[in-house]
VOMI-248486 format. One line per field, with one value per residue: residue number from 0; y negated, x, z of N, C-alpha, C, CB in turn. Coordinates in steps of 0.02 Angstrom, whole numbers, padded with zeros to 5 digits. Glycine has a CB too. Layout:
BEGIN
k	(NUM | ...) $
n_c2	(Y | ...) $
n_c1	(X | ...) $
n_c3	(Z | ...) $
ca_c2	(Y | ...) $
ca_c1	(X | ...) $
ca_c3	(Z | ...) $
c_c2	(Y | ...) $
c_c1	(X | ...) $
c_c3	(Z | ...) $
cb_c2	(Y | ...) $
cb_c1	(X | ...) $
cb_c3	(Z | ...) $
This chain:
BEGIN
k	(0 | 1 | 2 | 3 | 4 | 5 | 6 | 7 | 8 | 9 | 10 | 11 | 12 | 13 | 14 | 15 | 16 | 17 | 18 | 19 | 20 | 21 | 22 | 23 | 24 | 25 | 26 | 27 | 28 | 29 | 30 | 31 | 32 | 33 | 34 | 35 | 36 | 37 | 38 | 39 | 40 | 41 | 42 | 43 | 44 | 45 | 46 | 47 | 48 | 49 | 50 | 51 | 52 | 53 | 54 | 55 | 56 | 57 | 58 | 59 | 60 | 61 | 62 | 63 | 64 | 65 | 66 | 67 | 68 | 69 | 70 | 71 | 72 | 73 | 74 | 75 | 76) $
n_c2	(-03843 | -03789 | -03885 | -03845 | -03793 | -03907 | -04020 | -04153 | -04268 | -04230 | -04353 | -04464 | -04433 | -04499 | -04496 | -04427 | -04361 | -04373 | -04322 | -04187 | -04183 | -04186 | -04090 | -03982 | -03993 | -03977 | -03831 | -03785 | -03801 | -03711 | -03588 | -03580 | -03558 | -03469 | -03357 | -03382 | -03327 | -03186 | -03172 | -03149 | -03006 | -02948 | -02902 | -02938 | -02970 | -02995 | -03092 | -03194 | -03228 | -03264 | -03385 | -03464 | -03459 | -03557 | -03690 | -03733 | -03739 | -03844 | -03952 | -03990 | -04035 | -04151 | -04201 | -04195 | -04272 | -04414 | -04411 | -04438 | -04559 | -04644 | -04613 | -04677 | -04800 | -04810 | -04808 | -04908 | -05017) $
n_c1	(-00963 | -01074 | -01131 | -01242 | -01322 | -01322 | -01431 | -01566 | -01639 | -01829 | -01928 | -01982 | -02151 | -02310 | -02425 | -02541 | -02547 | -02639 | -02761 | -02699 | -02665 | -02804 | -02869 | -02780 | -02813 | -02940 | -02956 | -02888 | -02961 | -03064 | -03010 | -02983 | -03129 | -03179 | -03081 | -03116 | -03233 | -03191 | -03134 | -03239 | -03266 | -03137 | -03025 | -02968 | -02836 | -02802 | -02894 | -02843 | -02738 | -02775 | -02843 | -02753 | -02689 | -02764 | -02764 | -02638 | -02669 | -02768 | -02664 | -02591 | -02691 | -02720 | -02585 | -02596 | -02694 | -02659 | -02544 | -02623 | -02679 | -02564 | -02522 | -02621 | -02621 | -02505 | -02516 | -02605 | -02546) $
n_c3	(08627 | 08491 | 08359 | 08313 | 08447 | 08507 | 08599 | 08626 | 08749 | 08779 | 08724 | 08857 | 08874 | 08942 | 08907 | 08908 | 09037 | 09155 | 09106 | 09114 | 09246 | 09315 | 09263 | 09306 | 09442 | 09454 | 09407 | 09517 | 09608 | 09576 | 09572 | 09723 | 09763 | 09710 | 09790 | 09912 | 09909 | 09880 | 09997 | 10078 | 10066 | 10116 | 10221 | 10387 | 10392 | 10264 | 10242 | 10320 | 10253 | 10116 | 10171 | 10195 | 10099 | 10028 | 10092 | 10071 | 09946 | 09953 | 09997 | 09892 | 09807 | 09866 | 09831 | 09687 | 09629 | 09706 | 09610 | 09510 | 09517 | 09542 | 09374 | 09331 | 09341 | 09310 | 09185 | 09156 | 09139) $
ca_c2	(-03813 | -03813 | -03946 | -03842 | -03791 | -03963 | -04034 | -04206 | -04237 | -04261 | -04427 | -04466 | -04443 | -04482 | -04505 | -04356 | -04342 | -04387 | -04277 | -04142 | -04158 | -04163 | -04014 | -03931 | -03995 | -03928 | -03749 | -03754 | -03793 | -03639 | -03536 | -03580 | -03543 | -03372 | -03346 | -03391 | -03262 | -03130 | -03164 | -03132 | -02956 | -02942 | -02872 | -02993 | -02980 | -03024 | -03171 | -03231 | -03248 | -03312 | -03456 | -03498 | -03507 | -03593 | -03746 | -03744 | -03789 | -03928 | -04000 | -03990 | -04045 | -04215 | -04218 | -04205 | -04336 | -04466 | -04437 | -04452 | -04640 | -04677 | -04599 | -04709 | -04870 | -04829 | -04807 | -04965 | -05075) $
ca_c1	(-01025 | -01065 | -01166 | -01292 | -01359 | -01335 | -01503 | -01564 | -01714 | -01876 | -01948 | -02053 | -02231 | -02364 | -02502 | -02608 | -02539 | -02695 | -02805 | -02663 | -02674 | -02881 | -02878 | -02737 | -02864 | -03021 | -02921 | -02854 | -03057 | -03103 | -02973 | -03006 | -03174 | -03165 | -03026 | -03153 | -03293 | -03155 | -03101 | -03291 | -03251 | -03071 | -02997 | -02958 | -02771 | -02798 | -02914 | -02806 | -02694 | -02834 | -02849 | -02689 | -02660 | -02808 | -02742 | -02573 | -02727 | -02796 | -02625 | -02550 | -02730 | -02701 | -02548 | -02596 | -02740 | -02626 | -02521 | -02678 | -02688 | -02513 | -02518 | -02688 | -02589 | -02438 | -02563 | -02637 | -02479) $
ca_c3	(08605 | 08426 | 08340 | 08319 | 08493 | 08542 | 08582 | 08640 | 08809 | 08765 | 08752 | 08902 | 08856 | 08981 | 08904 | 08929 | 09133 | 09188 | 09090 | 09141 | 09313 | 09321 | 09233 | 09351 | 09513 | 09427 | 09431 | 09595 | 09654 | 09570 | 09614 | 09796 | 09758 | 09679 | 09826 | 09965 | 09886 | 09880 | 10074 | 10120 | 10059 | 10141 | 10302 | 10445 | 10379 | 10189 | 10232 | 10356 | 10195 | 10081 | 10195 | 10203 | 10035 | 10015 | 10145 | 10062 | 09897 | 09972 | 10007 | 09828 | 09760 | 09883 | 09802 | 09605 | 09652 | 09707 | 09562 | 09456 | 09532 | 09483 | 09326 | 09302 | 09367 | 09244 | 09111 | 09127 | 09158) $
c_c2	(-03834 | -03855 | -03902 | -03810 | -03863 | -04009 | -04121 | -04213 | -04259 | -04323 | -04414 | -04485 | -04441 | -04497 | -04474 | -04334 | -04325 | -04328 | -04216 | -04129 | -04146 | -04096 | -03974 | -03943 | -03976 | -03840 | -03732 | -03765 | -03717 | -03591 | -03539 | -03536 | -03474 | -03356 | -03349 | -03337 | -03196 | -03107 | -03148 | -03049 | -02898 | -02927 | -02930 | -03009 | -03032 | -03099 | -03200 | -03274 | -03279 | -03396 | -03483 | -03522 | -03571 | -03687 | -03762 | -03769 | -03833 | -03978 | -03999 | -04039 | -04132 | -04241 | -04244 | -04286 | -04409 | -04476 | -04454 | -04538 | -04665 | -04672 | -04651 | -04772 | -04875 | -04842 | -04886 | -05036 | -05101) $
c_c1	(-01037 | -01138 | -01256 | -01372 | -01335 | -01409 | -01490 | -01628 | -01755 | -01906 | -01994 | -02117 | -02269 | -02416 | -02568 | -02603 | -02604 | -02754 | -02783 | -02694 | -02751 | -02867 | -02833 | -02795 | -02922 | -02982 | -02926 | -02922 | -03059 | -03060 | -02975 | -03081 | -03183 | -03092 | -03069 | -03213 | -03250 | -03137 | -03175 | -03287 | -03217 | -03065 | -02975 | -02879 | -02764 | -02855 | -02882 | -02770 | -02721 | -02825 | -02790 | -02653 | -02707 | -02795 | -02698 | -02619 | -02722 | -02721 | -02595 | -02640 | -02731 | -02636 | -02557 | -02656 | -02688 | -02594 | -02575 | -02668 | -02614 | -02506 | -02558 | -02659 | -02514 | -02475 | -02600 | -02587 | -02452) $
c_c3	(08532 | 08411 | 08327 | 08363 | 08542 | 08549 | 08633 | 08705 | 08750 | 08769 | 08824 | 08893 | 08913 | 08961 | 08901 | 09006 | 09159 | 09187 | 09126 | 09210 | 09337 | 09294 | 09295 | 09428 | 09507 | 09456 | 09465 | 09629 | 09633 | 09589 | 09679 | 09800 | 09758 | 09759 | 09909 | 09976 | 09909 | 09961 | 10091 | 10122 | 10079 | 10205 | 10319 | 10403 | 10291 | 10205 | 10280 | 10285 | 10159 | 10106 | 10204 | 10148 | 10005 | 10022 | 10099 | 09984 | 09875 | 09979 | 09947 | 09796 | 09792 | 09851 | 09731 | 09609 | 09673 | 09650 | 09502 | 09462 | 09517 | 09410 | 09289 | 09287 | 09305 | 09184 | 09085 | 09139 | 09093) $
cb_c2	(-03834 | -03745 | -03991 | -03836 | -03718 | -03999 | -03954 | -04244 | -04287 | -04237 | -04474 | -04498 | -04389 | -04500 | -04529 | -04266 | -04416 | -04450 | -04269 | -04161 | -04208 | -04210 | -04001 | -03963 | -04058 | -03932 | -03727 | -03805 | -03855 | -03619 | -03536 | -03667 | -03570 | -03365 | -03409 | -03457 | -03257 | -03145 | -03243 | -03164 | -02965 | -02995 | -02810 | -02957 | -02891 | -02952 | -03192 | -03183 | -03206 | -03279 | -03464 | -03462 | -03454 | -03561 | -03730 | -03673 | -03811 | -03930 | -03997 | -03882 | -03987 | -04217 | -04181 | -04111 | -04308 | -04468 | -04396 | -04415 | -04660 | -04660 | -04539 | -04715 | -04861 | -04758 | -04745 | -04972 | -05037) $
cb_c1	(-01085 | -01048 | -01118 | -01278 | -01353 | -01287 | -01576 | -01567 | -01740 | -01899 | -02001 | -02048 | -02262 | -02364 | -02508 | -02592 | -02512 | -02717 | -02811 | -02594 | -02642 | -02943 | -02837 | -02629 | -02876 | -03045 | -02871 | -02776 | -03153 | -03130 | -02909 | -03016 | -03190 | -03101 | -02959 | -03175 | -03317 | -03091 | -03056 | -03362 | -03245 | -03035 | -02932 | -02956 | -02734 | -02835 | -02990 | -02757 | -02666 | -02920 | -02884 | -02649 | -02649 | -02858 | -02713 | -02504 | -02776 | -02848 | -02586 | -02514 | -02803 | -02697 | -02518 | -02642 | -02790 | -02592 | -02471 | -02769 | -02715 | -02455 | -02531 | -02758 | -02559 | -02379 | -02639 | -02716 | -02406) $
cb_c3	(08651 | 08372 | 08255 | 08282 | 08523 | 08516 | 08620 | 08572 | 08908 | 08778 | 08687 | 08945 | 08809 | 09032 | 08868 | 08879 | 09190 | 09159 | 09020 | 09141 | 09358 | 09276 | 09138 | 09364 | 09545 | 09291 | 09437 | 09641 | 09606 | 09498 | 09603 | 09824 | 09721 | 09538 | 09805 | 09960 | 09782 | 09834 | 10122 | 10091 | 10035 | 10131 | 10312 | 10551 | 10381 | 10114 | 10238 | 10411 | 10159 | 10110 | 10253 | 10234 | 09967 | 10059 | 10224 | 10074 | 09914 | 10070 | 10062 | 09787 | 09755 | 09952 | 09810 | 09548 | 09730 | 09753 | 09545 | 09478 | 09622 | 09495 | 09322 | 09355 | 09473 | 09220 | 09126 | 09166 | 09202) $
């Protein structure tokens, strides 16, 4: 490969994670939100779906939350 699409990684920056991931779990509230209004609207079939993506949410937003608390814990190490 020639020298000049050779590239190098990125350093590892975490020092905005935190903010990151609050911000990505603020979202995913309101998009539930706005997603919960919309299913009051919806046929039995589409809020079936609503809520399901909704669930599948809550379990990514337990996810970013924990990494918030490591992220916090790397941060202050």
């Amino acid at each position: 490969m020639p020298e000049q699409y050779k590239t190098s990684p990125n350093p590892d920056d975490r020092s905005d994670n935190v903010e990151k991931l609050q911000e990505a779990v603020y979202n995913t509230i309101e998009n539930m939100n706005e997603a919960r209004e919309a299913a009051e609207f919806s046929n039995e079939k589409d809020r079936a779906a609503i809520e399901a993506k909704n669930e599948r949410r809550m379990e990514s937003i337990e996810g970013m939350r924990k990494e918030i608390k490591e992220e916090a814990a790397y941060r202050n190490d």
